[in-house]
C-alpha positions in Angstrom: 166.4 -119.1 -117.7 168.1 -118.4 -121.1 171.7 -117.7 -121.7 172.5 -114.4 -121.4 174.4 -112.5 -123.9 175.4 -108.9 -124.6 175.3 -109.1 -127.7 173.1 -111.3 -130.5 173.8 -110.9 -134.2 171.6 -112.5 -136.9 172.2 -113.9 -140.8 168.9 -112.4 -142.7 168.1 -114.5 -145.3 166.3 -118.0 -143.8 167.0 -116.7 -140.2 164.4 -114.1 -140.1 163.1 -113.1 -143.7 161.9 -115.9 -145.8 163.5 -115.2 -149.1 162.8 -118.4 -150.8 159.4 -117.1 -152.0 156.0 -118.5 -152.8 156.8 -120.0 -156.0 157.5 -124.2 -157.0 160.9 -123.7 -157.5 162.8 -121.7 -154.5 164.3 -118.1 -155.1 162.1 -118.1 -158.1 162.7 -113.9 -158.4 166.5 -114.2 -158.0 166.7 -116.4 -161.0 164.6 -114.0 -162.7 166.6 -111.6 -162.2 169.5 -113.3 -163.3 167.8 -114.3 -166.5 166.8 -110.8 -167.2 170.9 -109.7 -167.0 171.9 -112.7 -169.1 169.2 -111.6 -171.4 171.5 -108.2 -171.9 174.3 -110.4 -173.3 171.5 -112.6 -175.4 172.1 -115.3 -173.5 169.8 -117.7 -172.3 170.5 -120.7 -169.8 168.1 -123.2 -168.3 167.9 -123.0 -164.2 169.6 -126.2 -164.3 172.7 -124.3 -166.2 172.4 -121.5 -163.7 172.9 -123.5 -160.7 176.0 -125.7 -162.1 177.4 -122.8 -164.6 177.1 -119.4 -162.4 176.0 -120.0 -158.6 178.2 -123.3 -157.6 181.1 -121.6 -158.9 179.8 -118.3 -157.1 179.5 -120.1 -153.7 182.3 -122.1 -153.7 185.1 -119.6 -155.5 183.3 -116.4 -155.6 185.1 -113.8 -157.4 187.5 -116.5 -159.0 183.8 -118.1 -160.0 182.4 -115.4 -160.9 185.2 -114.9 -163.6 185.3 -118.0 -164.8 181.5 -117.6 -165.9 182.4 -115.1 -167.6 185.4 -116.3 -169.4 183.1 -118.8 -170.1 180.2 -117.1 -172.3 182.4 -114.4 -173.1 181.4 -111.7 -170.7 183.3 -108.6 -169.7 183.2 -109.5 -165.9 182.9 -106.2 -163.9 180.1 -104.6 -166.2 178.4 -108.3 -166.0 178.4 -108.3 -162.3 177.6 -104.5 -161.6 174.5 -105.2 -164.1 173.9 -108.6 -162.0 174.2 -107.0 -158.7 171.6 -103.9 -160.1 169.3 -106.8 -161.3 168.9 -108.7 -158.1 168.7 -106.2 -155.9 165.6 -104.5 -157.6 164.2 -108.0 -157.7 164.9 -108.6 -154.3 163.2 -105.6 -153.2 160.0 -105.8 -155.2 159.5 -109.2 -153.9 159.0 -107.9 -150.9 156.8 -105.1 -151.7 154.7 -107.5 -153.2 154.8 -109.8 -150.5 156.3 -112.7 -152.0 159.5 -112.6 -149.1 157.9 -112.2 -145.7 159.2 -112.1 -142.4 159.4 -116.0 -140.9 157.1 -117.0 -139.0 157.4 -115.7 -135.3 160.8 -113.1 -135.8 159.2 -110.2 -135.1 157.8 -111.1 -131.9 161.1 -113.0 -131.2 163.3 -110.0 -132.5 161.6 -107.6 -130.3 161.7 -109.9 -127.3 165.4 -110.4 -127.3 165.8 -106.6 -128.3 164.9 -105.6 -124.4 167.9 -107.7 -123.6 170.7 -107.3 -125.4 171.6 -105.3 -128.2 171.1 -106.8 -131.4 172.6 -106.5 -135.2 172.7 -107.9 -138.5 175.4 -109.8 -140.4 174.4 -110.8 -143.9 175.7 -112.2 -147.4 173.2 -110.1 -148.8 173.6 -106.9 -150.8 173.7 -103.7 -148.1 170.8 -102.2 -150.2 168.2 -105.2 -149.5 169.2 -105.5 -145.8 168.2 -101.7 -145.6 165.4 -102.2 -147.3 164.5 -105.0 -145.2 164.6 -103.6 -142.0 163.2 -101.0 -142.9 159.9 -102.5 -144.8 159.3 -105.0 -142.2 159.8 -101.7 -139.3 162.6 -103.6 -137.9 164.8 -101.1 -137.5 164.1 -100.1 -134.3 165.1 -103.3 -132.9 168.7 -103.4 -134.1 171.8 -101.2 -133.3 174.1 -102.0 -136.2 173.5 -103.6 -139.8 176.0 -104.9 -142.6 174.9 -106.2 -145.9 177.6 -107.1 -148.7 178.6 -104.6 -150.6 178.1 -105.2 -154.2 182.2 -104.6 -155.7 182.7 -108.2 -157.0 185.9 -108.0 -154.6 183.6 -107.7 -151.6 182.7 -111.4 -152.0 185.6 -112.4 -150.3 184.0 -110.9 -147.4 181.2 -113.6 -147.2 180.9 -116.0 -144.2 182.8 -118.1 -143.5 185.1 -114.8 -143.5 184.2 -113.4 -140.0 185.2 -109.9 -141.2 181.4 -108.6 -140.9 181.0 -110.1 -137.2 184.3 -108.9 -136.2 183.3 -105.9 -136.9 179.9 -105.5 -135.2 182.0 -106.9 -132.0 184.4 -104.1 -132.4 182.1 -101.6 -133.0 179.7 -102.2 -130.0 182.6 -102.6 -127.8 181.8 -106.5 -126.9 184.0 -109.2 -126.0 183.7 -112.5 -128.0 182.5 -113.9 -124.8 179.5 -111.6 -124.9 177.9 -112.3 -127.9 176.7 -114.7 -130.2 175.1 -115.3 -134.0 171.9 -116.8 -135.2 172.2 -118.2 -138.6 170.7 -121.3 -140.7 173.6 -121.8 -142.8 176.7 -124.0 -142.2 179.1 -121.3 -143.8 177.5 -118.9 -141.1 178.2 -121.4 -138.1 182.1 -121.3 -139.2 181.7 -117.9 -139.4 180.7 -117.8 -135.9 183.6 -120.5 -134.9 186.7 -118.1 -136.6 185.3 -115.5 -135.1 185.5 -117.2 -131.9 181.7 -116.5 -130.8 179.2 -119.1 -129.9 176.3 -119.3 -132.3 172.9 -121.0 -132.9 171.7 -122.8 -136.1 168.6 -123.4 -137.4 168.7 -126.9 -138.4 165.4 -127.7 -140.7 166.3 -131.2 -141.7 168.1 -130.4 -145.1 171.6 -129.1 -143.4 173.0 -131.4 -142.1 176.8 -130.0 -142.6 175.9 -127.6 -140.0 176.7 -130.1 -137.7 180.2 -130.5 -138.8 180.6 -127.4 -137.0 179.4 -127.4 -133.9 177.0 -125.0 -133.2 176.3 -124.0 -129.8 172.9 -124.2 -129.8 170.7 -126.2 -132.2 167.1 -125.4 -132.7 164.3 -126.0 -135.2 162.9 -122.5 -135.9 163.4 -119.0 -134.8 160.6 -119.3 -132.1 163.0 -121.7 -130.2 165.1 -118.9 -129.2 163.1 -117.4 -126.6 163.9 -121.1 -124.7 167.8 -120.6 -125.0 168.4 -116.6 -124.6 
């Protein structure tokens, strides 16, 4: 007999949709994307220059890194990051018409299952248009009461787990109790998330994570598929 909890809110990316792609390197379309905003600005940087130039400052600092990129190469950083944003978003969402992000393996059935038991929403670092689109492509949204994707103001990334703005939120708006609900998530950041917002939480560990530990998650499994043994 599972857990039982009123409420279960899941990350997107990694946790039920597979946004790394079929490509060799992983996120292939996003740094397409990227590549095709830089080109605006006639820039062009190496995905090696991405990663230490735009994206480590973006995760660890974001809008702070965010500027600094473009202080960097010049860049007038609102119409950079409104272009970005426009970019990524369009990429995101033909990658999935085209079938290149899929569902992971099982979270339909999963999603569905859990559905008949407790209400269920969505709480991702991803831009509200793809999460929309997501549910929507993979005919998800039936399952789910409740939905929240960043918004794409370069002020809303402060808003990004570890900030548990988003799942205070859904807890507020479906009138639960922090006792009654819980969030499934395969990123550390998320599992803090979960911890300041003072909700258990589950994290799928695949072997390349291992600051997710650091944390504490309640519940440790290997794949989405697992849930159906703990809720």
């Amino acid at each position: 007999m599972g857990y039982e909890y009123k409420v279960v809110i899941f990350d997107m990316d990694g946790t039920f949709l597979n946004s790394r792609g079929d490509g060799e390197i992983p996120h292939v379309w996003a740094y397409e994307a990227f590549r095709k905003t830089l080109n605006n600005y006639g820039l062009n940087l190496t995905v090696e220059e991405i990663d230490k130039y735009f994206l480590s400052p973006l995760h660890s600092d974001g809008e702070e890194g965010v500027k600094r990129f473009c202080t960097r190469f010049g860049l007038e950083c609102e119409e950079f990051w409104s272009r970005r944003e426009r970019d990524v978003i369009e990429a995101k969402i033909e990658a999935m018409r085209r079938g290149e992000i899929e569902l992971c393996k099982g979270s339909e059935e999963i999603i569905k299952y859990l559905s008949e038991k407790s209400y269920l929403a969505v709480v991702s670092d991803s831009q509200q248009a793809c999460v929309d689109y997501a549910l929507e492509h993979f005919n998800l949204k039936p399952y789910f009461k409740i939905w929240y994707g960043r918004r794409s103001e370069l002020e809303s990334l402060a808003y990004r787990k570890p900030n548990p703005f988003y799942i205070n939120r859904v807890l507020s708006e479906l009138s639960t109790s922090r006792e009654e609900a819980i969030l499934v998530d395969d990123s550390a950041v998320g599992v803090l998330a979960a911890r300041r917002a003072g909700i258990d939480s589950v994290f799928i560990y695949r072997g390349e994570k291992e600051a997710g530990y650091n944390y504490k998650p309640t519940f440790l499994v290997r794949d989405i598929e697992e849930l159906r043994r703990i809720l």
